[in-house]
Biotite code that builds the C-alpha atoms (Angstrom):
import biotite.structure as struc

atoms = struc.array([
    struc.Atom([-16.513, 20.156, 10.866], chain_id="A", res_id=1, res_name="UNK", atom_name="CA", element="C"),
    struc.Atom([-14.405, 20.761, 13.949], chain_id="A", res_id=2, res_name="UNK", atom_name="CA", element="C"),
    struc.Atom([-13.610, 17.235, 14.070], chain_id="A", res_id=3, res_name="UNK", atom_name="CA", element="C"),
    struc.Atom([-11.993, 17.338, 10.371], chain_id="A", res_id=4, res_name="UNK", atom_name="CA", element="C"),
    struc.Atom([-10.132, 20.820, 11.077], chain_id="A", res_id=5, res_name="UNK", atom_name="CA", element="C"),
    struc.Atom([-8.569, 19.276, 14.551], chain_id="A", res_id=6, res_name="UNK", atom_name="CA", element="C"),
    struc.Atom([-7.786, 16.542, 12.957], chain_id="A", res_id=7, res_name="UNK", atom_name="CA", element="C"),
    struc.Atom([-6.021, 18.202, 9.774], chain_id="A", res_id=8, res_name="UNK", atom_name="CA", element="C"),
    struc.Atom([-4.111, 19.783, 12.002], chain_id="A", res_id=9, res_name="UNK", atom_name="CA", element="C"),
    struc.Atom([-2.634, 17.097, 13.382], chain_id="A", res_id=10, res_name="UNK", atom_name="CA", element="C"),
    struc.Atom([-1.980, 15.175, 10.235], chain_id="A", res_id=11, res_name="UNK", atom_name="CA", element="C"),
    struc.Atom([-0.182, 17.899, 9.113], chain_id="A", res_id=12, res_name="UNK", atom_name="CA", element="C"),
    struc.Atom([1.547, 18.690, 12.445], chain_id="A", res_id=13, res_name="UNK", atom_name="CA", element="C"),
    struc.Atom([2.567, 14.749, 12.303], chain_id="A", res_id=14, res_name="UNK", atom_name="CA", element="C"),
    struc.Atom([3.796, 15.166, 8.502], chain_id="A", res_id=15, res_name="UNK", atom_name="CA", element="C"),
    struc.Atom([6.275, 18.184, 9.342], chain_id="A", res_id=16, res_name="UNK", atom_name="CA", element="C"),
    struc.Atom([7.451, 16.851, 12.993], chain_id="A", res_id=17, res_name="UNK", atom_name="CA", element="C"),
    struc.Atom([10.021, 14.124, 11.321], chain_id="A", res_id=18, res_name="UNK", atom_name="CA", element="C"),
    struc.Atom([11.837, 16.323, 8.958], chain_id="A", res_id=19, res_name="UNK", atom_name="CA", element="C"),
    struc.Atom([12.063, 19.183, 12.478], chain_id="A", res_id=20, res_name="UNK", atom_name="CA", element="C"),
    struc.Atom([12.802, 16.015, 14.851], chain_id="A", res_id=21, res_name="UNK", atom_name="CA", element="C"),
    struc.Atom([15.955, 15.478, 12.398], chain_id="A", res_id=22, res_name="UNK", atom_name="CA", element="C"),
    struc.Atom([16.935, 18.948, 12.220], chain_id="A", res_id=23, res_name="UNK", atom_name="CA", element="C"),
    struc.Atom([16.579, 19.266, 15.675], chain_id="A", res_id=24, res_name="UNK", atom_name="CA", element="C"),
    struc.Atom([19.165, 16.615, 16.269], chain_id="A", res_id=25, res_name="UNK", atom_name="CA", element="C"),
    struc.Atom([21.392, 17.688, 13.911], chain_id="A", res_id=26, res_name="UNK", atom_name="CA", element="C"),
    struc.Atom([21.431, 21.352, 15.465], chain_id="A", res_id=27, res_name="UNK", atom_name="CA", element="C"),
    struc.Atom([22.378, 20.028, 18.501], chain_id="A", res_id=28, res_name="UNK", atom_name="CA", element="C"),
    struc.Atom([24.889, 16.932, 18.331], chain_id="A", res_id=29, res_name="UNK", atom_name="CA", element="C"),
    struc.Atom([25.962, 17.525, 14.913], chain_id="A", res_id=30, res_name="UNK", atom_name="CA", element="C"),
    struc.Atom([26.482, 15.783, 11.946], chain_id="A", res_id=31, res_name="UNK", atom_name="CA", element="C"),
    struc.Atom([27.530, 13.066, 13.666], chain_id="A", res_id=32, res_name="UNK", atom_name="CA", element="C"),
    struc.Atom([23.669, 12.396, 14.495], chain_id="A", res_id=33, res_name="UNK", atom_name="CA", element="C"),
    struc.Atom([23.698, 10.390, 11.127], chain_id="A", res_id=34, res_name="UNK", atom_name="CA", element="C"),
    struc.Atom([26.323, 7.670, 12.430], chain_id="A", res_id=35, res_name="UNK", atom_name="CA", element="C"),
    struc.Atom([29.106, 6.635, 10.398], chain_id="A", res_id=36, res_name="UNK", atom_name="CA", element="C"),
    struc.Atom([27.039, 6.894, 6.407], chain_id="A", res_id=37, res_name="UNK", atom_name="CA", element="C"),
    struc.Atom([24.773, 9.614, 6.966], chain_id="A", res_id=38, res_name="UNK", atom_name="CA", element="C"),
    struc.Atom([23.470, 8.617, 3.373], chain_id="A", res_id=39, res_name="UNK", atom_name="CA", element="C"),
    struc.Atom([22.564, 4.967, 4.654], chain_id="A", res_id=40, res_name="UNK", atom_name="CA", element="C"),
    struc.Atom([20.748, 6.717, 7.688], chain_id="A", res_id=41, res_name="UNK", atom_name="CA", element="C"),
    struc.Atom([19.054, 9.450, 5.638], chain_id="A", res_id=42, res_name="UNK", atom_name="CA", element="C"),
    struc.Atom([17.971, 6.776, 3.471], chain_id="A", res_id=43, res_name="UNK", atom_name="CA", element="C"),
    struc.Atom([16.506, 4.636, 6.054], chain_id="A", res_id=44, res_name="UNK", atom_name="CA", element="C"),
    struc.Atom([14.835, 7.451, 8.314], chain_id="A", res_id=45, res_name="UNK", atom_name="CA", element="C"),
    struc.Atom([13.015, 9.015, 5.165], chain_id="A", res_id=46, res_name="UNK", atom_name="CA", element="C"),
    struc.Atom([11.890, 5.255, 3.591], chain_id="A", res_id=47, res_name="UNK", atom_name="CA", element="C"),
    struc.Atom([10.294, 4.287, 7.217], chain_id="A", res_id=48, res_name="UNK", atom_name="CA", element="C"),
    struc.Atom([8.640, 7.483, 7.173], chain_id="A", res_id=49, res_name="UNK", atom_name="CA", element="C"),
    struc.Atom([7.269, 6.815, 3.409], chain_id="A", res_id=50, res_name="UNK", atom_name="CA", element="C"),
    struc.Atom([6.338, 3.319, 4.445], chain_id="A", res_id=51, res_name="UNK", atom_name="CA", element="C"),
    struc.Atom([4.321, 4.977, 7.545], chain_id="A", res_id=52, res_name="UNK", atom_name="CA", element="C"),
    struc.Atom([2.797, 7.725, 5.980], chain_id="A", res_id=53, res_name="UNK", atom_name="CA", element="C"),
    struc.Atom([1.644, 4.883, 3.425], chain_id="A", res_id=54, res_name="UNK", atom_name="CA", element="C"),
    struc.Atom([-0.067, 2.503, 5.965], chain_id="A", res_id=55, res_name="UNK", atom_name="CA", element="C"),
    struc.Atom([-1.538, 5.537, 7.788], chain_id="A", res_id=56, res_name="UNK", atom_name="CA", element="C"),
    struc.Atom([-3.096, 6.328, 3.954], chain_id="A", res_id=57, res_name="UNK", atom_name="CA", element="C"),
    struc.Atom([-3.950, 2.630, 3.606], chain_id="A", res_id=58, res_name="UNK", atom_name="CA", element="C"),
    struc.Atom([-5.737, 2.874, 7.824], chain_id="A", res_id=59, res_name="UNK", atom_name="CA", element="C"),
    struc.Atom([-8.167, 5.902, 6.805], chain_id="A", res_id=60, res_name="UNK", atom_name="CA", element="C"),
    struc.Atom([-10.654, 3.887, 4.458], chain_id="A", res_id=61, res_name="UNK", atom_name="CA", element="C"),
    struc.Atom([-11.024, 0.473, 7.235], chain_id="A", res_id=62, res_name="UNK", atom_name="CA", element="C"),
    struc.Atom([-11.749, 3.372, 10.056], chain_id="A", res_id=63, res_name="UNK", atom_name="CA", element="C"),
    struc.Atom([-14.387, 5.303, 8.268], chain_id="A", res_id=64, res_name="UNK", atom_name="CA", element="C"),
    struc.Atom([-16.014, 2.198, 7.599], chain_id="A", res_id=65, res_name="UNK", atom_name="CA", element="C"),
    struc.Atom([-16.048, 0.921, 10.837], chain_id="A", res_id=66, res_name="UNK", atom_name="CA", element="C"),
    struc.Atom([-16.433, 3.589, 12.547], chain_id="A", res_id=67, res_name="UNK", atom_name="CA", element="C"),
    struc.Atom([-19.339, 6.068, 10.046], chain_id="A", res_id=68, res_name="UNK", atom_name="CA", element="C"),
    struc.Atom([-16.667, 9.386, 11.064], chain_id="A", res_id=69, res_name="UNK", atom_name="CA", element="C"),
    struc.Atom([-15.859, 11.739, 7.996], chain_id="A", res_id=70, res_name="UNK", atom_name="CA", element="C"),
    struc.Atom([-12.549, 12.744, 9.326], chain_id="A", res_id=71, res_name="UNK", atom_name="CA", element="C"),
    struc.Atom([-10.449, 9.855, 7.977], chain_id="A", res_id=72, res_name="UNK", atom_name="CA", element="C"),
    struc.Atom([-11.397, 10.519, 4.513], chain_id="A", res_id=73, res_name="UNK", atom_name="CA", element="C"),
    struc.Atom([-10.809, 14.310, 4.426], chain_id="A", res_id=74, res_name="UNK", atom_name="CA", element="C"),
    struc.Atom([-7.313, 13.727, 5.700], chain_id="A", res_id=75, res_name="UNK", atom_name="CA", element="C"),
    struc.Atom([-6.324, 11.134, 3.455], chain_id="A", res_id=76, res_name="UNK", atom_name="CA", element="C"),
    struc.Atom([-4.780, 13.108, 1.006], chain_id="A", res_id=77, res_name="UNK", atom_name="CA", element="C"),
    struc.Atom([-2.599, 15.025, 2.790], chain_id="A", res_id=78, res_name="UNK", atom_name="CA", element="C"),
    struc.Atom([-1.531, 11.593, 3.980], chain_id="A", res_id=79, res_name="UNK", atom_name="CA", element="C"),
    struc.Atom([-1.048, 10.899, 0.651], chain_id="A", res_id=80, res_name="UNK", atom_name="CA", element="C"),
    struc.Atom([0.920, 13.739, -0.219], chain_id="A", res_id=81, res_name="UNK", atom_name="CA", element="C"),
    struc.Atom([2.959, 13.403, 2.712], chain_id="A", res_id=82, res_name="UNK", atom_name="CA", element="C"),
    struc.Atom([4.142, 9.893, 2.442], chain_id="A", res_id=83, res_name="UNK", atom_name="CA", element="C"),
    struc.Atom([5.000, 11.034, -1.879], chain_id="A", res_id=84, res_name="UNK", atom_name="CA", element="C"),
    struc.Atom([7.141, 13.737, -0.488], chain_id="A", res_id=85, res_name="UNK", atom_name="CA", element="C"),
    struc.Atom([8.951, 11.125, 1.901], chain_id="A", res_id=86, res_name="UNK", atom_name="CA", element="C"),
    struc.Atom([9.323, 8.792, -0.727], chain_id="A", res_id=87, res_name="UNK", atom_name="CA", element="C"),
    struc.Atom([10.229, 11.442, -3.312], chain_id="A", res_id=88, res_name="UNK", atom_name="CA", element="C"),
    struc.Atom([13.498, 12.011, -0.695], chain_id="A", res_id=89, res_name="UNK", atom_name="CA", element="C"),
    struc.Atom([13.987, 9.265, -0.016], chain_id="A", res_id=90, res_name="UNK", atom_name="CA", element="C"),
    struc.Atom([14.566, 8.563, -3.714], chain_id="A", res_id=91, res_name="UNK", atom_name="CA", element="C"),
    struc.Atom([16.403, 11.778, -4.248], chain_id="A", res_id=92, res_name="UNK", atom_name="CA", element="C"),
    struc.Atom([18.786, 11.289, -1.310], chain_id="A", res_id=93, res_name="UNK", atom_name="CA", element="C"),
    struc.Atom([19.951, 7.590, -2.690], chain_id="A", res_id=94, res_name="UNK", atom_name="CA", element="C"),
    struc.Atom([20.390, 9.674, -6.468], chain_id="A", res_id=95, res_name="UNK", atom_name="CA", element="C"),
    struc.Atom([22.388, 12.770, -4.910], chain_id="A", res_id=96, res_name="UNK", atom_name="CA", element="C"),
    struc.Atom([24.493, 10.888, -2.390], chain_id="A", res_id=97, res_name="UNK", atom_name="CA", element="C"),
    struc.Atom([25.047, 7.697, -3.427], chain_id="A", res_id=98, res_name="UNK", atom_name="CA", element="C"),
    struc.Atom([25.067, 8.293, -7.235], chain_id="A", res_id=99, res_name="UNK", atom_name="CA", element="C"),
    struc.Atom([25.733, 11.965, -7.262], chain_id="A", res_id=100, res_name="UNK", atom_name="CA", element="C"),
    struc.Atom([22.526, 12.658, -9.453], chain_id="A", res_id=101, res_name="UNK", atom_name="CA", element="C"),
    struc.Atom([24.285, 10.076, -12.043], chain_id="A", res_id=102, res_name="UNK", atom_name="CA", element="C"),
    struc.Atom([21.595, 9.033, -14.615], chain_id="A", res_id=103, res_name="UNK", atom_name="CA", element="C"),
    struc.Atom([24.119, 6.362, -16.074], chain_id="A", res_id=104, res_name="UNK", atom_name="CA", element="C"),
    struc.Atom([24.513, 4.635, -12.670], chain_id="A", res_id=105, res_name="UNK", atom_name="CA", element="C"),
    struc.Atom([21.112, 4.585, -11.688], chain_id="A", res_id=106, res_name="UNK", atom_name="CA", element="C"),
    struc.Atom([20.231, 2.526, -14.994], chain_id="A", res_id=107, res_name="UNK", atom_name="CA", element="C"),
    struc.Atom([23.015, 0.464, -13.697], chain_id="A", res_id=108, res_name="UNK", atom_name="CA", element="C"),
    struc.Atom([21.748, -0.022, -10.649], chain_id="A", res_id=109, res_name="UNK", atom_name="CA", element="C"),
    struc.Atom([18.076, -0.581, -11.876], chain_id="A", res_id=110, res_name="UNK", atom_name="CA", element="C"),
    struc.Atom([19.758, -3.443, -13.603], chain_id="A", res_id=111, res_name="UNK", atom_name="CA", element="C"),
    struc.Atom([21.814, -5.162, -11.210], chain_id="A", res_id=112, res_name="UNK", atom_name="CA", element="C"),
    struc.Atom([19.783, -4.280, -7.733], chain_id="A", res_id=113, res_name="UNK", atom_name="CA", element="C"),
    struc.Atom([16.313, -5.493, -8.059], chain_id="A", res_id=114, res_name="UNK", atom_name="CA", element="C"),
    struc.Atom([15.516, -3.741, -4.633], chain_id="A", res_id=115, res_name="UNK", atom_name="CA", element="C"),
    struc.Atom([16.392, -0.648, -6.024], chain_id="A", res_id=116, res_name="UNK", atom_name="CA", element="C"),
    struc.Atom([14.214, -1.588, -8.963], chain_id="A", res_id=117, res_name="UNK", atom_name="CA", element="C"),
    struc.Atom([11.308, -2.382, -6.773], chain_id="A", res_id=118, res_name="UNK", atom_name="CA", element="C"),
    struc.Atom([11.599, 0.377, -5.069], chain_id="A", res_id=119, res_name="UNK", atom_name="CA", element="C"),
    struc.Atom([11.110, 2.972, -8.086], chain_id="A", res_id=120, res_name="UNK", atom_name="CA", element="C"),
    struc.Atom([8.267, 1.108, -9.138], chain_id="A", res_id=121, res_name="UNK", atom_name="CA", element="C"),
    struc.Atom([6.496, 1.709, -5.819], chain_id="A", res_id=122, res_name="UNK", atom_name="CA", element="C"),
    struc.Atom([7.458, 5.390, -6.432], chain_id="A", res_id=123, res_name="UNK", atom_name="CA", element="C"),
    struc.Atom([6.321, 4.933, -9.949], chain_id="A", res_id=124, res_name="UNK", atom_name="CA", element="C"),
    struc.Atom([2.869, 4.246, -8.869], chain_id="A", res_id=125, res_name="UNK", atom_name="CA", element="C"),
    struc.Atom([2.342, 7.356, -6.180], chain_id="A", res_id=126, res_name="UNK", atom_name="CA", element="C"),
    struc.Atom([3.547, 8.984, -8.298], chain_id="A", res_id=127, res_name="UNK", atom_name="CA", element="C"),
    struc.Atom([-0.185, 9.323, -10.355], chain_id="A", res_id=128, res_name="UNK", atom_name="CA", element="C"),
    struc.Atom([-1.511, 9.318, -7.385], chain_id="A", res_id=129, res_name="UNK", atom_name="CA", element="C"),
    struc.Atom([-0.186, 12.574, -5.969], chain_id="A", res_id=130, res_name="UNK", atom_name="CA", element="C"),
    struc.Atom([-0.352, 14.526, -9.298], chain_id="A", res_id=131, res_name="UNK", atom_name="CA", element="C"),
    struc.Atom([-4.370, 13.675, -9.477], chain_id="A", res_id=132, res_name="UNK", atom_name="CA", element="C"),
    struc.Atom([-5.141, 14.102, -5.568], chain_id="A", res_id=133, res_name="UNK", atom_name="CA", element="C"),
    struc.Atom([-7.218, 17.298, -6.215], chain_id="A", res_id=134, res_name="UNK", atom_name="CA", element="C"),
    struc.Atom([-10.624, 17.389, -5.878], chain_id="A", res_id=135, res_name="UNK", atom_name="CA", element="C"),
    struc.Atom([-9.875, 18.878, -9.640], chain_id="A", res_id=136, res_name="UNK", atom_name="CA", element="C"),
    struc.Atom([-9.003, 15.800, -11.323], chain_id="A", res_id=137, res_name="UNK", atom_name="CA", element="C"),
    struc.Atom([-11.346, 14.472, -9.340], chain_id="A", res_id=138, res_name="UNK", atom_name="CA", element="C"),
    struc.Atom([-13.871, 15.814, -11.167], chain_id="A", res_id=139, res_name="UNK", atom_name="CA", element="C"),
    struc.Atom([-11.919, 14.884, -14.760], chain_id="A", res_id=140, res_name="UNK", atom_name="CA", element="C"),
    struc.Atom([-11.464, 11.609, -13.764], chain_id="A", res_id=141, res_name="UNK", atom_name="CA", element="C"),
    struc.Atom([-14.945, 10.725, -12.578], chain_id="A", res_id=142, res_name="UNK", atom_name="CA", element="C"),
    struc.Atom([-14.937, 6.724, -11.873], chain_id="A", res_id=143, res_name="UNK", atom_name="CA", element="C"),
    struc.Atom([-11.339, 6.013, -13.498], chain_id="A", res_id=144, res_name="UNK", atom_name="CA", element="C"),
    struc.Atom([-10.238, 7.973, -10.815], chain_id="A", res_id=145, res_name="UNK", atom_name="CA", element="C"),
    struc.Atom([-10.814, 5.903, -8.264], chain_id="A", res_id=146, res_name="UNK", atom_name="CA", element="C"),
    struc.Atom([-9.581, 2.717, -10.364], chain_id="A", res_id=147, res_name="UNK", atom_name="CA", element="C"),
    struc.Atom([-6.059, 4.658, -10.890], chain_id="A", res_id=148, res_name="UNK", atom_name="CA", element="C"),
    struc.Atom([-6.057, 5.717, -6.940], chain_id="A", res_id=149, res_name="UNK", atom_name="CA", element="C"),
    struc.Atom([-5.629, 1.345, -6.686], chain_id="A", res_id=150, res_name="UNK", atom_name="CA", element="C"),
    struc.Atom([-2.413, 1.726, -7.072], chain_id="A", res_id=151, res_name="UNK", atom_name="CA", element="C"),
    struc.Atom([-1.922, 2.417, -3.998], chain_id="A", res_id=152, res_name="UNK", atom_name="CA", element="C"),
    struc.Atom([-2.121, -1.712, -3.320], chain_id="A", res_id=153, res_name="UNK", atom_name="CA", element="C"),
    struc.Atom([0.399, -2.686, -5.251], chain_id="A", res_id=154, res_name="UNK", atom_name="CA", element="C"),
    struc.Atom([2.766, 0.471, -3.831], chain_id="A", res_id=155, res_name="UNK", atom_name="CA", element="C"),
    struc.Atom([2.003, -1.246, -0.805], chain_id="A", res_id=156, res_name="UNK", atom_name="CA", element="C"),
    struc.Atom([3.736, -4.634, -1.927], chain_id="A", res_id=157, res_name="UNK", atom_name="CA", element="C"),
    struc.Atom([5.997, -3.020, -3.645], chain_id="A", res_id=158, res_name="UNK", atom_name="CA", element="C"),
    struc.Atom([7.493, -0.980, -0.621], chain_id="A", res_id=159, res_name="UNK", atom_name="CA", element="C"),
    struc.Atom([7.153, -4.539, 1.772], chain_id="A", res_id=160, res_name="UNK", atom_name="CA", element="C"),
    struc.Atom([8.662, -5.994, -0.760], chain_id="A", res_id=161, res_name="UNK", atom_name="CA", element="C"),
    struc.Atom([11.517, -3.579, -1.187], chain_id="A", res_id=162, res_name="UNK", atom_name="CA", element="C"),
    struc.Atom([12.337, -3.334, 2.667], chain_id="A", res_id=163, res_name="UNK", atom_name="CA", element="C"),
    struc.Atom([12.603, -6.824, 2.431], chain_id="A", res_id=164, res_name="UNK", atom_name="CA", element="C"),
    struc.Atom([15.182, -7.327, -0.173], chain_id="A", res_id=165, res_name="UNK", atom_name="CA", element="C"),
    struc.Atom([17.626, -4.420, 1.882], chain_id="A", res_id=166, res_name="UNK", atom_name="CA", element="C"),
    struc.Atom([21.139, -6.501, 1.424], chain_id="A", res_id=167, res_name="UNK", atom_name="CA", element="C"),
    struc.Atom([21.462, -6.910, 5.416], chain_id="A", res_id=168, res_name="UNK", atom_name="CA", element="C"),
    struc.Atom([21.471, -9.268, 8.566], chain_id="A", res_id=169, res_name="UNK", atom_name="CA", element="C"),
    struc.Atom([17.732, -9.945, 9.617], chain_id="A", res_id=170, res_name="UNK", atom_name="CA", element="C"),
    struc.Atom([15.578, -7.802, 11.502], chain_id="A", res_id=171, res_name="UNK", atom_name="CA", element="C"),
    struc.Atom([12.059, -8.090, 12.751], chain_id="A", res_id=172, res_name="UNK", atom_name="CA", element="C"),
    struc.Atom([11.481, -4.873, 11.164], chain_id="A", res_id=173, res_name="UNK", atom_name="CA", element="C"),
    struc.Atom([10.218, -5.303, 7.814], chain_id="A", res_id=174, res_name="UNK", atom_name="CA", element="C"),
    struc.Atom([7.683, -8.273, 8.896], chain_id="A", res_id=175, res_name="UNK", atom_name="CA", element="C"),
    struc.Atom([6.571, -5.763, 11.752], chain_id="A", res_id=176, res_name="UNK", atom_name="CA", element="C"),
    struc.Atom([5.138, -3.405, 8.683], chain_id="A", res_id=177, res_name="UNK", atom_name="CA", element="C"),
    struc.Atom([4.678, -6.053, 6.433], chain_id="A", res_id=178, res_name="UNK", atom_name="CA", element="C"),
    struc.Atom([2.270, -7.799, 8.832], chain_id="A", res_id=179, res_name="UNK", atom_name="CA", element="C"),
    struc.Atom([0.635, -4.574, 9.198], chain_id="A", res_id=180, res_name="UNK", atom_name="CA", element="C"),
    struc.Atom([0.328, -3.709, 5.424], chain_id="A", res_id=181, res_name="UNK", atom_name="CA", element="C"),
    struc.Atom([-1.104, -7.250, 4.699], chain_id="A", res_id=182, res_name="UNK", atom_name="CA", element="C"),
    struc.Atom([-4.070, -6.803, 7.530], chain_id="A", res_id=183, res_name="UNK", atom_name="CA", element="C"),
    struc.Atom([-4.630, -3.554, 5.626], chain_id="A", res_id=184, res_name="UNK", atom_name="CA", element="C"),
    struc.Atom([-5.039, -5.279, 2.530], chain_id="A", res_id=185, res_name="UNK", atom_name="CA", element="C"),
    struc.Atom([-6.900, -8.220, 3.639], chain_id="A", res_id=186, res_name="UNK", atom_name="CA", element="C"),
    struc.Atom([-9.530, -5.414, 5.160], chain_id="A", res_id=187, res_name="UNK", atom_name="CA", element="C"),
    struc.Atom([-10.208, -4.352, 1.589], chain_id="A", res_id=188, res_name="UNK", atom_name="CA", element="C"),
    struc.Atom([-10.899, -8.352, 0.437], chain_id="A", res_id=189, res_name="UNK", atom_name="CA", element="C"),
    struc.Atom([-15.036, -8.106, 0.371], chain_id="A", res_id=190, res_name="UNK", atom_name="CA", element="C"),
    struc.Atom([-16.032, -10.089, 2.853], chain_id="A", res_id=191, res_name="UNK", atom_name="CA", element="C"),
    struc.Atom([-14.061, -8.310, 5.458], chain_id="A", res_id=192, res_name="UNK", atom_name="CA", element="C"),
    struc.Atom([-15.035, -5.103, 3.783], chain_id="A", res_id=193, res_name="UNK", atom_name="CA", element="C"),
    struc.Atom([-18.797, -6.212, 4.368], chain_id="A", res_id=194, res_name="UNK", atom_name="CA", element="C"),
    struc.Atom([-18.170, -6.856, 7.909], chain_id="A", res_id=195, res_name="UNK", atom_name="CA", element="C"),
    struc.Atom([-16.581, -3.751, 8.527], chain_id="A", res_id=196, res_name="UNK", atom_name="CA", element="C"),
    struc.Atom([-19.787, -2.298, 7.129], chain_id="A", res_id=197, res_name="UNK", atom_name="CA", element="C"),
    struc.Atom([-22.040, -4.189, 9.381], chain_id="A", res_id=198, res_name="UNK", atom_name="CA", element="C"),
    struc.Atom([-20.577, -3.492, 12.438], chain_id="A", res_id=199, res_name="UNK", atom_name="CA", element="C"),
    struc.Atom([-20.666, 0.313, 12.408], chain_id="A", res_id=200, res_name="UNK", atom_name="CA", element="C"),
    struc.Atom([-22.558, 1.833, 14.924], chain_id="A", res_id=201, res_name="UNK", atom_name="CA", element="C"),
    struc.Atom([-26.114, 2.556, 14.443], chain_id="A", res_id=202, res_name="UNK", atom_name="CA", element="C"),
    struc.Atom([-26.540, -0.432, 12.402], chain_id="A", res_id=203, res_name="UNK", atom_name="CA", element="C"),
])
């Protein structure tokens, strides 16, 4: 039990530190922190933090497998939750200050950007997720539950996907946490998942 409240703790100290590590800066060297587009950088800073927050969701299942603790499974959620409320700015900031909340333009750019498109998919399916994370709907849910909380794998391509298609020069970046979101995914195919199994300890 100590184990799961430590380590609560630090999930939640981890899901907080971001948001005070960029007020921080700001505070201290200004505005100009952001660079040149603050939007751009907002936009960036807050979809890398979805995208870890995500993986970091996507790690807990593969360790508590491997490994028989209970920790990684009580902590999920918030993990959950946190990389929603990332995504859910990082969504809003591209709305307020690139479109100025404009309903019209973002239909336009749902149309013309697929990125953008992909990208409110992915949002589209945490967003299920996070409303039925309770232990509550849960209990509604029963078994289709846990068939809705797969979403989660194709939010995963989704997001690679969408860091991908950013209209810019290359960077290793997006394979760095594609590569990690595919070994993620491959660790849920069933033979890997029966391997995983197999080698925890005691066994």
């Amino acid at each position: 039990m100590r184990h799961i409240k430590h380590s609560t703790l630090i999930v939640h100290f981890c899901g907080w530190l971001p948001l005070a590590w960029l007020a921080a800066g700001i505070l201290i060297d200004g505005i100009e922190r952001l660079g040149a587009n603050p939007a751009e950088t907002l936009s960036h800073y807050s979809g890398q933090w979805a995208f870890r927050f995500l993986l970091a969701t996507l790690l807990m299942s593969p360790i508590r497998q491997l490994l028989n603790w209970r920790w990684p499974l009580q902590v999920r959620r918030a993990l959950g939750l946190y990389c929603f409320a990332w995504a859910t700015a990082h969504l809003l900031i591209y709305w307020l200050l690139d479109l100025s909340l404009a309903f019209t333009l973002l239909f336009e750019d749902l149309a013309k950007r697929p990125y953008i498109l992909v990208g409110t998919l992915a949002w589209l399916c945490l967003l299920p997720l996070a409303i039925t994370s309770t232990r509550g709907w849960q209990r509604r849910l029963r078994r289709r539950w846990t068939k809705l909380h797969r979403l989660i794998y194709p939010a995963v391509i989704l997001v690679s996907v969408h860091f991908f298609m950013q209209p810019k020069t290359f960077d290793i970046e997006p394979w760095i946490y594609a590569t990690i979101a595919a070994s993620l995914l491959m660790l849920r195919l069933p033979p890997v998942n029966r391997q995983l199994r197999r080698l925890r300890p005691g066994r």
